[in-house]
C-alpha positions, 0 to 999 in steps of 0.5 A, spaced: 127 694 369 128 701 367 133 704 369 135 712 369 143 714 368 143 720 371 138 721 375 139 726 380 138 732 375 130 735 374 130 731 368 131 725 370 126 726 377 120 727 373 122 722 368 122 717 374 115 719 377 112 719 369 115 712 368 112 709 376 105 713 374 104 710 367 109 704 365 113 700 369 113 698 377 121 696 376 126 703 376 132 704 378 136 710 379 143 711 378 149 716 380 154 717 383 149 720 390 143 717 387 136 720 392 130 717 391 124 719 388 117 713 390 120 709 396 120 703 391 126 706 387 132 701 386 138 705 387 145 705 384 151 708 386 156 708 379 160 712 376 158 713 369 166 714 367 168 707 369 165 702 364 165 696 369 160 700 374 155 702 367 155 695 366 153 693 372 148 698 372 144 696 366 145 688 369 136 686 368 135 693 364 130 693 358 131 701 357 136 705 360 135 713 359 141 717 359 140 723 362 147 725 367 149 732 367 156 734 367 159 740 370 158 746 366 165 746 364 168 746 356 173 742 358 170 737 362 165 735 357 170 735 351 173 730 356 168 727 359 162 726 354 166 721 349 167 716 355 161 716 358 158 715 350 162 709 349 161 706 356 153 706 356 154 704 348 158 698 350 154 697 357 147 697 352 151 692 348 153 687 352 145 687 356 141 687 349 138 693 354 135 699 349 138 706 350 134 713 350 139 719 349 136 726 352 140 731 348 141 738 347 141 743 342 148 745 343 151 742 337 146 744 332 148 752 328 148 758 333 143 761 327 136 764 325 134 758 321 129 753 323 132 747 327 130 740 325 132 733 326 136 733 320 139 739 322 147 738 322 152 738 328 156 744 325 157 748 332 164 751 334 163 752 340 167 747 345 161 744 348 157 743 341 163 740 340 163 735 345 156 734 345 156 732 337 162 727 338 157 724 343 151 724 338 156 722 333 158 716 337 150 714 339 148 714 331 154 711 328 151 705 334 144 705 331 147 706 323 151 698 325 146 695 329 150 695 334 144 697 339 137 699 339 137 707 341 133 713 340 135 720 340 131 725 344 133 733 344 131 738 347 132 746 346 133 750 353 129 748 359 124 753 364 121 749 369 119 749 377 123 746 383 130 745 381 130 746 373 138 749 371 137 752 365 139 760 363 133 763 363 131 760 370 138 763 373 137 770 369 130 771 371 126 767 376 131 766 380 133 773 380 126 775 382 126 770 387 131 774 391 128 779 389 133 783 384 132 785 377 132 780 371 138 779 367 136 778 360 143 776 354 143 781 349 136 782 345 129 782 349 126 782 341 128 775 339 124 769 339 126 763 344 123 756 344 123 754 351 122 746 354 118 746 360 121 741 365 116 736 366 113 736 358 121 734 356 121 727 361 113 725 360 115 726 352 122 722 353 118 717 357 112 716 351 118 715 346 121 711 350 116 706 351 114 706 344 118 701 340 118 704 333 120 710 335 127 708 335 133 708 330 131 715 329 131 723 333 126 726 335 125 733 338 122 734 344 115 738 344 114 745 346 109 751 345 109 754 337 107 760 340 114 762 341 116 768 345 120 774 346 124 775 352 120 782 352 114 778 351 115 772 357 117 778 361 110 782 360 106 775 363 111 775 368 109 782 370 102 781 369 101 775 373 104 778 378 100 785 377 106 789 377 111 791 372 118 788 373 124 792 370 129 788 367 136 789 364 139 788 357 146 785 358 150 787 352 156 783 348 161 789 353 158 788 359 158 780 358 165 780 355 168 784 362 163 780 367 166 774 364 173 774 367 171 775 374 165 769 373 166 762 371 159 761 368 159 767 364 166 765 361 163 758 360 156 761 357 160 766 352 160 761 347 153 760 347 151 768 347 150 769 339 143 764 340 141 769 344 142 774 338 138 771 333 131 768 333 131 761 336 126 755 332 126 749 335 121 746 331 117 739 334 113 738 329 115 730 327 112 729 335 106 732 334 104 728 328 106 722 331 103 724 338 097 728 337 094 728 344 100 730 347 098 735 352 104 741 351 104 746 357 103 753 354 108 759 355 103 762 360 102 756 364 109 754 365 110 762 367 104 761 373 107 754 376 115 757 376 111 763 379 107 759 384 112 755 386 118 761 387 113 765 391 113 770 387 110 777 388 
């Protein structure tokens, strides 16, 4: 059995038909609203801040993978995340079940110099606080053999469907309703973004890969790294038309911030968009050379596709 804690989000929808297609017959999913995503899915309602509901959940589990979401609120995930770390740390623990950690890069310096695994968690930012105590916590497991556990990270997603993510929110969705596309700061930096669907398949292979636990792995994504400028001209191209965009600056975002609780709550994040953003995932592409990484391009025309765009 492998089990999905958190799996309503984009990520855990496409981690559940990865698994189902290549490993295992036997997934549960679970969540305080768990849906389908095959007909065979086992669904469990839990909340994950309660200990004896995470417990329960991993009854019979062999992996469990820990993909919840929480409100995009610096309070919330202070207070939120150290919990939920130690409930499934303990629930792993006490069901001798393996746990697959999908992290972010919140924790990693807002800087220009290129992110690796080893890379320290030295954000300020209040998200990147609560994110390094989790990441904290899971290490200190592994270190005293408590479980066996893997860390997957992540940069920034863009996706089809229901991908969150800023870049998805700024630009094509904006196109969906048909309204220019917003851009933070720079449009001349370099960004390395995550296609949706490539980040779960990529959890799911180190997942179900024995030796690639006790350590952390950036997840895989196109090295031919783009500008905002950059995506926003194939957006133009493949839609045969020149889309006009807008660069917000610090100002304007400082004053839109107290009348929108998002841009409150992304102010702390704002200096990546000011710098060149390289995530490298080389030490996956070592280890799993036939991976099949969606390039910028592709990954533009299914989002494209997908919202109908024109």
């Amino acid at each position: 059995m492998q089990v999905i804690l958190g799996a309503n989000g984009i990520i855990g929808e496409e981690l559940a038909k990865e698994l189902r297609e290549t490993y295992t017959n036997k997934i549960k999913l679970v969540g305080r609203n768990p849906k389908k995503t095959d007909p065979n899915d086992l669904l469990f309602k839990a909340d994950l801040l309660i200990p004896e509901e995470v417990n329960s959940a991993l009854e019979n589990a062999e992996i469990a993978y820990l993909t919840v979401g929480l409100t995009y609120n610096s309070i919330i995930w202070l207070r939120d995340w150290p919990i939920i770390m130690k409930n499934v740390i303990a629930a792993c623990k006490k069901n001798n079940c393996k746990l697959v950690y999908f992290d972010n890069t919140y924790a990693y310096p807002q800087a220009h110099k290129i992110q690796k695994e080893n890379t320290p968690l030295t954000s300020k930012g209040k998200k990147g606080i609560a994110k390094k105590k989790a990441a904290k916590m899971l290490l200190n497991a592994i270190k005293k053999k408590e479980i066996v556990a893997v860390i997957c990270r992540a940069p920034e997603f863009y996706g089809a469907g229901k991908t969150k993510g800023i870049t998805n929110m700024l630009i094509f969705e904006k196109l969906k309703i048909g309204k220019n596309p917003k851009i933070l700061l720079k449009d001349t930096v370099l960004r390395t973004l995550i296609y949706t669907p490539d980040a779960s398949k990529a959890m799911a292979l180190i997942g179900n890969t024995p030796e690639a636990y006790g350590q952390t792995w950036h997840l895989p994504c196109d090295d031919n790294r783009l500008t905002y400028r950059e995506i926003m001209e194939e957006i133009s191209k493949q839609l045969n038309r020149t889309v006009k965009y807008d660069v917000l600056n610090s100002f304007t975002l400082k004053i839109a911030s107290f009348f929108n609780a998002n841009i409150k709550e992304t102010q702390e994040l704002l200096p990546r968009y000011a710098n060149d953003n390289l995530f490298d995932s080389s030490k996956f592409k070592g280890r799993f050379p036939n991976f099949k990484i969606t390039s910028y391009r592709e990954g533009i025309k299914n989002i494209i596709d997908n919202y109908h765009l024109k």
